[in-house]
C-alpha positions in Angstrom: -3.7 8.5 108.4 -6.9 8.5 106.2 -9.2 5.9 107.1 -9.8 3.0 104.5 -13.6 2.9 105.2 -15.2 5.8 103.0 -17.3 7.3 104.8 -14.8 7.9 107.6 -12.1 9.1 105.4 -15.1 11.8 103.6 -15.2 12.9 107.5 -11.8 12.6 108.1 -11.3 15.0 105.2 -14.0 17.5 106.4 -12.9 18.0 109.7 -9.1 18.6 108.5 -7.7 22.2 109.7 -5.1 24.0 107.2 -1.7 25.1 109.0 1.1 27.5 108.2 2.7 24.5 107.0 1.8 22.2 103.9 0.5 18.6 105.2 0.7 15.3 103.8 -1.5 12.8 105.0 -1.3 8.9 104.1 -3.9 6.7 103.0 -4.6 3.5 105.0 -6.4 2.1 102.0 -3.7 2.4 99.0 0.0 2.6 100.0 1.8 5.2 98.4 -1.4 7.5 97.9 -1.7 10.9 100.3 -3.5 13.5 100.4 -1.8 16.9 100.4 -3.5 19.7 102.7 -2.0 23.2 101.5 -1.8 26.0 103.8 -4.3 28.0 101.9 -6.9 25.3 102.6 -6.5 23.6 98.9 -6.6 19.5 98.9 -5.0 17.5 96.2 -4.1 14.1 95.6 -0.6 12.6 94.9 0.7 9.0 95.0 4.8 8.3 95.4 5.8 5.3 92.8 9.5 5.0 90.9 10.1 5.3 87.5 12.7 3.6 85.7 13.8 2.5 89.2 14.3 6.2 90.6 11.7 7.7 93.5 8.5 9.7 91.9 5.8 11.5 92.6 2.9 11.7 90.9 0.0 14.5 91.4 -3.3 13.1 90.8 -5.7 15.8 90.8 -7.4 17.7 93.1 -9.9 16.2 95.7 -13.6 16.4 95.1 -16.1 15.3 97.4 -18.1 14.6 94.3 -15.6 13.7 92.1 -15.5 13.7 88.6 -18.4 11.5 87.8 -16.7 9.5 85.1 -16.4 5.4 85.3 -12.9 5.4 84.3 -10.3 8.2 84.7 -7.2 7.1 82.4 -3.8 9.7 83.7 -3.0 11.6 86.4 -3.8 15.5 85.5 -3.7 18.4 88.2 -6.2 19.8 86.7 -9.0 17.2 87.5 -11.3 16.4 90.3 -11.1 13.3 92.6 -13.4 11.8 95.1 -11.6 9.0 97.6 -13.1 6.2 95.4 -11.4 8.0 92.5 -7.9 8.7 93.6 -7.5 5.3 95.0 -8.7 3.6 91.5 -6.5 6.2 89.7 -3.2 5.7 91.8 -3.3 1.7 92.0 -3.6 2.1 87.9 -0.8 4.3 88.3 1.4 2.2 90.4 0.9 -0.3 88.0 1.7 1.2 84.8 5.0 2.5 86.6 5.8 -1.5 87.8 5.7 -2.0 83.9 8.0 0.5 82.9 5.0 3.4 81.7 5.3 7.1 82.7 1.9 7.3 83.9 1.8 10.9 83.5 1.5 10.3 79.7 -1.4 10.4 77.5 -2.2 7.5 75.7 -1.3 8.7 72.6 2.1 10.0 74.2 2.7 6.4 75.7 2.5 4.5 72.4 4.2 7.2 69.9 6.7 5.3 68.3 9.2 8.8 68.2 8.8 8.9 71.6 10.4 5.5 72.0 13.0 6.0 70.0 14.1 8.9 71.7 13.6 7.1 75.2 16.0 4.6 73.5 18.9 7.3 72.6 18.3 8.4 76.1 19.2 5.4 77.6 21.7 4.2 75.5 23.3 7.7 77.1 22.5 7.1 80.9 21.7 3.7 81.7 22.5 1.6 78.6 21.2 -1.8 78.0 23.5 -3.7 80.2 24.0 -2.5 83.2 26.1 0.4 81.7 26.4 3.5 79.3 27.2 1.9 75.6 30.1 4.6 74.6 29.4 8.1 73.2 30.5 7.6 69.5 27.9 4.7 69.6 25.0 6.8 70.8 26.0 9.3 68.0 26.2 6.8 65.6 22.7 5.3 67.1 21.1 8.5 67.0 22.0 9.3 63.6 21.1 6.0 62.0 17.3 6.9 64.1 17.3 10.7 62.3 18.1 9.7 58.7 17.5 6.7 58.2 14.4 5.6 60.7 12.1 8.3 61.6 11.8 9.6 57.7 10.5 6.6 56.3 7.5 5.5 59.7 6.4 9.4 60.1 3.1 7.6 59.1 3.3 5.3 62.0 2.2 7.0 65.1 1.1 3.9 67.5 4.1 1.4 67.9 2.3 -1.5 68.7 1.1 -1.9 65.2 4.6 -2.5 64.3 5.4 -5.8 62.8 8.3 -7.1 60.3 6.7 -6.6 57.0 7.2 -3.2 58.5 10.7 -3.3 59.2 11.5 -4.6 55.8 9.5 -2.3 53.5 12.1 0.2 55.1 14.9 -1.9 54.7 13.9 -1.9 51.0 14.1 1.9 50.7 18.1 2.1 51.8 21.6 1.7 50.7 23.0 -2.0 51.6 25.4 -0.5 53.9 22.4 2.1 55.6 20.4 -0.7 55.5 23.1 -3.4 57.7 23.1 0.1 60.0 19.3 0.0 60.5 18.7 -3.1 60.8 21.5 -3.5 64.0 19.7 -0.4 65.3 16.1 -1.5 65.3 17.6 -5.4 66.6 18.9 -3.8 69.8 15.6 -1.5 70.0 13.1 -4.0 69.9 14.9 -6.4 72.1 14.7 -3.6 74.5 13.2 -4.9 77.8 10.1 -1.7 77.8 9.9 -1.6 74.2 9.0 -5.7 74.3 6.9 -4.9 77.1 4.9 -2.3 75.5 4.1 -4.4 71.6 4.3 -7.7 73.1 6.0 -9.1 71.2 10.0 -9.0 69.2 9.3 -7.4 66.3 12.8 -7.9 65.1 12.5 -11.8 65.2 10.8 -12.5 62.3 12.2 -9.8 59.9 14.6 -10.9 57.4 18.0 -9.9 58.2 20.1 -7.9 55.3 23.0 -10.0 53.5 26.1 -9.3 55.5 28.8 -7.6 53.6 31.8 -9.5 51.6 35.2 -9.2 53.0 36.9 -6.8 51.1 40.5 -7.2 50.1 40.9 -3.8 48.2 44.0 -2.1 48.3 45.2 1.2 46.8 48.6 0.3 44.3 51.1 3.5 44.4 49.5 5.4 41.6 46.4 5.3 43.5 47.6 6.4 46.8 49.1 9.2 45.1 46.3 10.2 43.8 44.3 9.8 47.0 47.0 12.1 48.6 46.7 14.8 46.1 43.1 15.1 45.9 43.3 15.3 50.0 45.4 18.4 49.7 43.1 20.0 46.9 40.2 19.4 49.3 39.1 21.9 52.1 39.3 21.4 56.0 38.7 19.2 57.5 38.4 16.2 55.4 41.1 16.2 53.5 43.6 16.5 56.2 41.4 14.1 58.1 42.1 11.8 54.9 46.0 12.6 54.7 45.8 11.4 58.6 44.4 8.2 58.4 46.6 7.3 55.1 49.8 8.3 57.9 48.6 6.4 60.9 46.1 3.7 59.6 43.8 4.1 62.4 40.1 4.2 62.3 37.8 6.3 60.6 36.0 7.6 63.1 38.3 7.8 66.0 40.8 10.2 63.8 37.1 12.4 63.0 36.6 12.0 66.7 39.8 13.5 67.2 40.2 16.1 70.1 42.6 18.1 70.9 43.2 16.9 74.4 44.0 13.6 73.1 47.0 15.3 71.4 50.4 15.2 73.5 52.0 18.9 73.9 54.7 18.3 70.9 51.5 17.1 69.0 53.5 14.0 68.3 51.5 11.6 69.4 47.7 10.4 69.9 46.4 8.6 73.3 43.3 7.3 73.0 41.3 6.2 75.8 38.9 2.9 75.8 36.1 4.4 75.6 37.5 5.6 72.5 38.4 2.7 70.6 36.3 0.3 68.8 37.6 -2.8 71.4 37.5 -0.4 74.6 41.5 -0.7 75.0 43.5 2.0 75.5 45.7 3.3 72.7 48.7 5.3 71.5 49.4 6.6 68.3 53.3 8.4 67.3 52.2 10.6 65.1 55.9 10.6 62.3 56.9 14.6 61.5 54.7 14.9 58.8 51.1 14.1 60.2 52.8 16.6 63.0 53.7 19.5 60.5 49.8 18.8 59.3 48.2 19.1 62.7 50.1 22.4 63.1 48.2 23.8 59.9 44.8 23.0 61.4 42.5 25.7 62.6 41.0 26.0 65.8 37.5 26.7 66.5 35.9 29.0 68.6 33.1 28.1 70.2 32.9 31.6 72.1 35.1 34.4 72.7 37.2 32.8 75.2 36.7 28.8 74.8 37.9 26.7 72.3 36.5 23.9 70.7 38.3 20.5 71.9 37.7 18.4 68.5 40.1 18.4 65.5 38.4 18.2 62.9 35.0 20.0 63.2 32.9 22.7 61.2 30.3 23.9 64.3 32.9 23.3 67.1 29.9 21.5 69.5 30.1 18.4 67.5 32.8 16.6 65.4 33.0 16.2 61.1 30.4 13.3 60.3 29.7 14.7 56.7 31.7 11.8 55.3 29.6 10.8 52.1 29.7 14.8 51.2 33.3 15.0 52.1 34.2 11.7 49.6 32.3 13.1 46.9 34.2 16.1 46.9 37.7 14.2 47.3 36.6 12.6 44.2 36.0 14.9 41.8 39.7 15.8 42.7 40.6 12.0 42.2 42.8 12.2 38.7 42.0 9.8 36.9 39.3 8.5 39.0 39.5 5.7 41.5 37.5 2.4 41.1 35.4 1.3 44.2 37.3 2.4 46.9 36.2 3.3 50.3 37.9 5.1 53.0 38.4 1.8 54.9 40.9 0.7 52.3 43.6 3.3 53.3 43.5 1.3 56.7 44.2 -1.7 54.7 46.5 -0.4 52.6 48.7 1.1 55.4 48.8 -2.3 57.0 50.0 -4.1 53.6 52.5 -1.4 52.9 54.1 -2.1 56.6 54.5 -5.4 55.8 56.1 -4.4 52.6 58.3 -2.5 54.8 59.3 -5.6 57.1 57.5 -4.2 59.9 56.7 -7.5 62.0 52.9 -8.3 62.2 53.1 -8.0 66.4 53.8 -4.2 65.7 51.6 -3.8 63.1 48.9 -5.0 65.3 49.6 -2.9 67.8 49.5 0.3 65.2 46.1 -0.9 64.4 44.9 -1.7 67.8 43.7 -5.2 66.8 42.7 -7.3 69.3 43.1 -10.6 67.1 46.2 -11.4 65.7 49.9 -13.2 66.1 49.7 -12.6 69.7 46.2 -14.2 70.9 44.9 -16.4 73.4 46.8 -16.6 76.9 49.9 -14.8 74.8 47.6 -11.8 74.8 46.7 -11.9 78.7 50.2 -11.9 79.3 52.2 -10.2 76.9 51.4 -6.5 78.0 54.1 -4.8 76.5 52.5 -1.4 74.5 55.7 -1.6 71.4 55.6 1.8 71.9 59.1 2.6 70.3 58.8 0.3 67.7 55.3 1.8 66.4 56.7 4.8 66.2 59.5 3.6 64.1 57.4 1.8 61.8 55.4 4.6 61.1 58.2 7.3 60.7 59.4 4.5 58.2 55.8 4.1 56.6 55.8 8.3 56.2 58.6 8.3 54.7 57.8 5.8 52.1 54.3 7.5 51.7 56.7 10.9 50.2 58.4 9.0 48.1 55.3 7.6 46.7 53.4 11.2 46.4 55.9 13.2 45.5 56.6 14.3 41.7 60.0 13.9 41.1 61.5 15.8 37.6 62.4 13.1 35.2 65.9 13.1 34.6 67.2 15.1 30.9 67.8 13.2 28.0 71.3 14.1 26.9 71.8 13.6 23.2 75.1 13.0 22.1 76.6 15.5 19.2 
């Protein structure tokens, strides 16, 4: 144990022999901080701490009798001297910074780079999450595109993130689409309300910006013409999105959970989807019957490789590694195959539409719910937390009859001849 008095501890230090094997000798003065005796006869400094709640150890420098000579040493740095004095100042600032969430093995500048904490925040939305547990993988994506495209390209000027406030938070706002800017703005709530984030400004940036409009409800639904023209276009366009669009007009699920499609989620006959909850939107568990014809489409899809001998496990993918995300580029090109061209329509509306045209079709609203995995609906409240049963045969009639109806509606039929009479 190294004495707490100096001067002992300088002649503690003096006298210590090197052995074959590496020592580690505590301090009496500073818990945590030891002194590491090499077998070579070298002497360093290192202090044990956690880090976002996991065990740490942290190499000071290297001991000095001496010592650096400076009033203030800021990090940790192996390449530095230390005197006793020293390494006990640097490693209770250390302790410290780790009890309020800082790596202390970061520079200043490193510390308070706004990119940095927005990667930290990607990276914990992965592991840890926010409460308690990972937040599901499409929502990392999703979080971690929003951050790329829409974040870090318009504060590349900002490189301290404690002079953050909400004037700057809406000047971006300003700069992007409503919808981008509804995206962002959820984002940058959950960031700033981040426990280390708050700790780090001081204060919630996020509270005083003002929040974007929230969207209308829309009500937009494709008639017949427009679904056929939807369908068309789909079949002029390329892998992957217009089979991806000719599968969610068939099954009315969601937009990205058929783009997040993997092949594994696909039953042997490819007739049907299972979805885990960590899939879905409301974290339940759900199965899709695919009818014949999104079945005979499936078939036609290619497969990527990702090597020579491994297969990629998504769908509908143009790298393999990740699945297709490119939908502002893939609805632009649908559209120029849209003939005539389609007023304000988004791809939401097929989901819509497929639930209007089941009702057209009788299909009762308990099914039709359970096609579209809603968690609201006809069966609610203590019904719900009862009523178990999946409607698993009755889904798949519903849609078989919905696929059906969809040919009828896309196919060109030959008008029938005029016969004129002589």
């Amino acid at each position: 144990m190294l004495p707490a008095q100096h001067k002992r501890a300088a002649a503690f230090i003096k006298n210590l022999k090197a052995t074959e094997a590496r020592q580690e000798v505590p301090d009496d003065a500073v818990s945590g901080l030891y002194l590491i005796v090499q077998p070579s006869g070298a002497l360093s400094w290192a202090v044990r701490t956690k880090l976002d709640g996991k065990a740490a150890k942290v190499t000071l420098g290297r001991y000095d009798e001496e010592g650096s000579g400076l009033e203030r040493i800021e990090r940790p740095s192996s390449k530095q001297v230390l005197n006793i004095t020293e390494a006990r100042a640097l490693a209770a600032r250390v302790k410290a910074d780790a009890k309020r969430g800082h790596d202390p093995r970061q520079s200043k500048t490193e510390r308070f780079s706004l990119e940095y904490w927005l990667d930290e925040f990607i990276k914990t939305a992965r592991s840890t999450g926010f409460k308690g547990k990972p937040v599901k993988a499409s929502t990392a994506d999703e979080y971690d595109r929003i951050i790329k495209t829409d974040i870090k390209p318009h504060w590349k000027h900002v490189t301290d993130i404690r002079t953050l406030d909400y004037r700057d938070v809406e000047k971006l706002l300003e700069k992007l689409t409503p919808g981008a800017r509804r995206n962002a703005f959820a984002v940058l709530s959950t960031f700033f309300r981040w426990k280390p984030v708050g700790r780090m400004i001081g204060k919630n940036v996020i509270e005083f910006a003002q929040s974007p409009p929230k969207p209308q409800s829309r009500d937009r639904v494709l008639s017949h013409d427009e679904i056929k023209v939807v369908w068309n276009a789909a079949t002029a366009c390329d892998y992957p999105f217009g089979a991806l669009v000719k599968l969610l007009l068939l099954t009315g699920q969601r937009r990205d959970e058929i783009a997040n499609l993997k092949w594994s989620e696909l039953s042997d006959t490819l007739d049907t989807i299972t979805f885990e909850g960590s899939r879905t939107k409301n974290g339940r568990a759900h199965m899709v019957p695919l009818p014949q014809l999104a079945t005979a489409i499936i078939k036609t899809l290619p497969r990527v490789a990702l090597s020579s001998d491994k297969m990629s496990d998504y769908v509908f993918t143009t790298i393999g590694t990740t699945p297709f995300s490119g939908f502002s580029n893939g609805k632009v090109a649908l559209e120029k195959h849209c003939d005539p061209a389609l007023p304000d329509w988004h791809l939401h509306d097929l989901r819509r539409t497929v639930s209007t045209e089941l009702a057209k079709l009788r299909v009762t609203q308990e099914v039709t719910e359970a096609i579209l995995n809603h968690k609201s609906g006809k069966v609610s409240g203590v019904a719900a937390i009862y009523n178990r049963y999946e409607y698993a045969d009755e889904k798949r009639e519903a849609l078989n009859l919905w696929a059906d109806r969809l040919q009828e509606i896309v196919i060109d039929r030959p008008r029938p001849r005029l016969v004129v009479s002589q």
